[in-house]
C-alpha positions in Angstrom: 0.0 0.0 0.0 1.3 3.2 -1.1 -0.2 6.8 -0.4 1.9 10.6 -1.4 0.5 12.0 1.5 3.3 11.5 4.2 1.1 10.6 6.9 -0.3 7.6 5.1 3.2 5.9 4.5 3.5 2.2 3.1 4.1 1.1 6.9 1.5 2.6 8.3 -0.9 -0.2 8.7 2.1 -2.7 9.6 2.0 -4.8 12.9 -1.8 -5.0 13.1 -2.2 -8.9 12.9 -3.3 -9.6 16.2 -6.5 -7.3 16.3 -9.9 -9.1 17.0 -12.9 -8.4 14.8 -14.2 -5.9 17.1 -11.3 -3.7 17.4 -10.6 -3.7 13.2 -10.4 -0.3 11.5 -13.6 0.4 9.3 -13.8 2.6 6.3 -17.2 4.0 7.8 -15.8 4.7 11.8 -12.8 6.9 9.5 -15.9 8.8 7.9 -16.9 9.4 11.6 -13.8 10.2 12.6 -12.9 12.6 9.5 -16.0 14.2 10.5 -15.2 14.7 14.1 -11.8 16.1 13.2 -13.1 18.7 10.3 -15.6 19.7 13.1 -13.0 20.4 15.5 -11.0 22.2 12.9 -13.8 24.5 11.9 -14.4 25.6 15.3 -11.4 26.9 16.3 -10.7 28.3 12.4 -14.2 29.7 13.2 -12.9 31.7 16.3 -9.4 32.8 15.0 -11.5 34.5 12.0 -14.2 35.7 14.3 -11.4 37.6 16.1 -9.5 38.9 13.6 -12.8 40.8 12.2 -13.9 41.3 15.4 -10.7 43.6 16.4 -9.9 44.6 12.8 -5.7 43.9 14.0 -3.9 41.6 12.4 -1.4 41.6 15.5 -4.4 40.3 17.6 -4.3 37.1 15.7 -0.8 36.2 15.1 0.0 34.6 18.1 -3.0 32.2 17.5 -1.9 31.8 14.0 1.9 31.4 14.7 0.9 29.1 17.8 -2.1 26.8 15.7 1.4 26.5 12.6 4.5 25.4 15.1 1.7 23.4 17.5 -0.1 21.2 14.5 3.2 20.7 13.2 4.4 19.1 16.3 1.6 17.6 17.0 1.8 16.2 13.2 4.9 14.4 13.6 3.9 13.4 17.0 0.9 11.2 15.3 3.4 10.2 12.6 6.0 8.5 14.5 3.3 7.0 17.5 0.5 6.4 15.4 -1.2 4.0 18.8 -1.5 7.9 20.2 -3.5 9.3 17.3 -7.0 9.0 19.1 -5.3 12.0 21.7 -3.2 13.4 19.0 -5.2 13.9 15.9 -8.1 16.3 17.7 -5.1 18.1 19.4 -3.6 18.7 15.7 -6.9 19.4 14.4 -7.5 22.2 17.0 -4.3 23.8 16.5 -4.7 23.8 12.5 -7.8 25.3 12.6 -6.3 28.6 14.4 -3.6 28.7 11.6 -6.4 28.0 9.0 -8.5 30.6 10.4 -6.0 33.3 10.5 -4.8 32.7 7.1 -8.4 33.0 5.8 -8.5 36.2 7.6 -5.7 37.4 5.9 -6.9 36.1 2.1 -10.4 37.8 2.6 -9.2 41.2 3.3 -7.0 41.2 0.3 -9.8 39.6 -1.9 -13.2 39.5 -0.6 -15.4 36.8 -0.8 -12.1 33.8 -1.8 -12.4 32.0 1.3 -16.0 31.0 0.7 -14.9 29.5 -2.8 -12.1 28.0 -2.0 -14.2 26.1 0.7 -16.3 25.2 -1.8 -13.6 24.0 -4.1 -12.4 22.3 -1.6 -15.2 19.9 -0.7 -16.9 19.8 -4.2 -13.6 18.6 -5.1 -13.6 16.3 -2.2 -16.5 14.9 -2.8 -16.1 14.2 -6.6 -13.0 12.7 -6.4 -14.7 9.8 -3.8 -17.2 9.3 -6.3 -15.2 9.0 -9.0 -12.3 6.6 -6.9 -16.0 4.7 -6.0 -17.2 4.0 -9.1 -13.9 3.0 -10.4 -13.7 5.8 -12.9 -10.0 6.1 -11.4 -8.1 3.2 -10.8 -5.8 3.3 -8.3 -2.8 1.3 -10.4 0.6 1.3 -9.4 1.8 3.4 -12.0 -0.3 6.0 -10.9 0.7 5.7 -7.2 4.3 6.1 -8.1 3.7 9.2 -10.4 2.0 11.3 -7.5 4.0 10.2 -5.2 7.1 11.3 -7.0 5.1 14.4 -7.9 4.6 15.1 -4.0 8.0 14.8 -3.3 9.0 17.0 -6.2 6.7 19.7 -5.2 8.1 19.3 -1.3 11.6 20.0 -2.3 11.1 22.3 -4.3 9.3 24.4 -1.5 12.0 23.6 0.7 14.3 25.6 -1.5 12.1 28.2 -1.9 11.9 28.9 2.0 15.7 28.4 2.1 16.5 30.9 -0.9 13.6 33.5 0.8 15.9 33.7 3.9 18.5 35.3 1.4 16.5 37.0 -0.1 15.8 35.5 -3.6 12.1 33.6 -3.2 11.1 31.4 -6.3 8.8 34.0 -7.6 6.0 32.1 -9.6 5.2 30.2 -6.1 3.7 33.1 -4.9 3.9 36.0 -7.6 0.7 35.7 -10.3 1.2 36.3 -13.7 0.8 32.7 -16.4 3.3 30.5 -14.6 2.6 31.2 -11.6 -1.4 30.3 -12.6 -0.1 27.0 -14.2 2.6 26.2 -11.4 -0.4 26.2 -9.0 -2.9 24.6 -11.0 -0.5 21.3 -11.6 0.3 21.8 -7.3 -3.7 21.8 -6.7 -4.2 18.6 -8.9 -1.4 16.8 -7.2 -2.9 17.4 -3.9 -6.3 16.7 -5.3 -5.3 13.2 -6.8 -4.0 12.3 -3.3 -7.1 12.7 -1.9 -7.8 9.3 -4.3 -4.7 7.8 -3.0 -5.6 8.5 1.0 -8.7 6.6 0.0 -7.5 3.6 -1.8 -5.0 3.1 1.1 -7.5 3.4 4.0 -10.0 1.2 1.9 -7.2 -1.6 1.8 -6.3 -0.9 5.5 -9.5 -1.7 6.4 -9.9 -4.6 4.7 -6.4 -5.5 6.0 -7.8 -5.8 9.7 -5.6 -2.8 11.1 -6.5 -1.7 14.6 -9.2 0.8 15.5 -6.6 3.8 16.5 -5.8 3.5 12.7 -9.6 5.0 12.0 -7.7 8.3 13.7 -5.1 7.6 12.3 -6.6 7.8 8.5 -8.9 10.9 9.2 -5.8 12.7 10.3 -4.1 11.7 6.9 -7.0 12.6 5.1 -7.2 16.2 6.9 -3.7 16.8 6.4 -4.4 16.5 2.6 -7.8 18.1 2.8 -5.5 21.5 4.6 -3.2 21.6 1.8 -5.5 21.1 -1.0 -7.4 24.3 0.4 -4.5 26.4 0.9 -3.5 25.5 -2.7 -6.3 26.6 -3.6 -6.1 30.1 -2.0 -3.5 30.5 -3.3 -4.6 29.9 -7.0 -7.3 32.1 -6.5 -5.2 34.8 -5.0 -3.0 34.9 -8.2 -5.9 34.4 -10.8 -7.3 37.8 -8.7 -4.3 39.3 -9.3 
């Protein structure tokens, strides 16, 4: 089993043989569990953007910002590396990402009105059609196409790693953030890789499932599939920011 998103490694559902029936993973408790952790999310995204408008400084939601960044990354890696803790974990890094998400919403609307609301619809719509289409078998899940977004992922990782690394001298890659047509076409081709791993997240918690892995692994999965559901809605963001432009 292969996934691109990082959190839903090729060992992840390793170890799991001695589960009994009743404590198996099921694809329906991860629906239940996704849901849980998207409603945490929202809630605290919901109160970072209520304060922002509420005191009209962007000072006064930094610190909730900066904090909900640096604490859902810890608390990332913390669920990557002790996956048994995810049923702790995953709300905790759900919380947290929804304070950065809100904040950086805030920020997006006041620059261009009215782009957070369709980029959540993006978001979902796109969610949404991609499980149909992964359920009906219009996209099959082959190895071949495993491999390609995975390497794609990767790609796109490094290649933001350099661009933080050449911003602290000074010399950002510009068509990451700047509009303009590349920079339209460099974050449509980002936005479909993270899209197509939504497909991927569910072919690999479909054949966890059916693999008997534990019931932490439900948490497990929804966090996975939130930690792709965050990018693909900041790529997004930023797509519409630059078509704006």
């Amino acid at each position: 089993m292969r996934s691109g998103n990082p959190t839903l490694s090729n060992k992840s559902f390793e170890d799991f043989s001695g589960a009994v029936d009743s404590d198996r993973m099921t694809i329906s408790g991860t629906v239940n569990k996704t849901a849980m952790l998207l409603a945490l999310l929202l809630i605290t995204a919901g109160y970072t953007w209520g304060q922002f408008f509420k005191t009209g400084d962007a000072s006064a939601v930094l610190p909730l910002m900066w904090g909900g960044l640096i604490g859902g990354l810890i608390f990332a890696l913390i669920t990557i590396f002790k996956k048994t803790w995810a049923p702790v974990t995953a709300p905790i890094y759900a919380l947290l990402e929804g304070l950065a998400i809100g904040g950086i919403s805030a920020f997006y609307e006041i620059q261009f009105p009215g782009i957070v609301l369709q980029a959540v619809g993006l978001t979902f719509g796109t969610l949404f059609c991609l499980l149909a289409a992964y359920r009906s078998g219009l996209i099959k899940v082959t190895e071949n196409f495993k491999l390609g977004i995975v390497a794609a992922t990767g790609a796109i990782f490094l290649l933001y790693m350099v661009n933080i690394v050449l911003s602290m001298f000074g010399m950002p890659i510009g068509f990451i953030h700047e509009g303009g047509t590349f920079g339209i076409i460099f974050s449509l081709v980002v936005v479909t890789i993270a899209a197509l791993n939504l497909v991927l997240d569910f072919d690999f918690i479909e054949n966890g499932a059916e693999a008997g892995a534990p019931k932490y692994m439900e948490w497990y999965g929804a966090f996975g599939l939130i930690v792709t559901l965050v990018w693909l809605y900041l790529e997004i963001l930023r797509l519409l920011s630059k078509i704006r432009r």
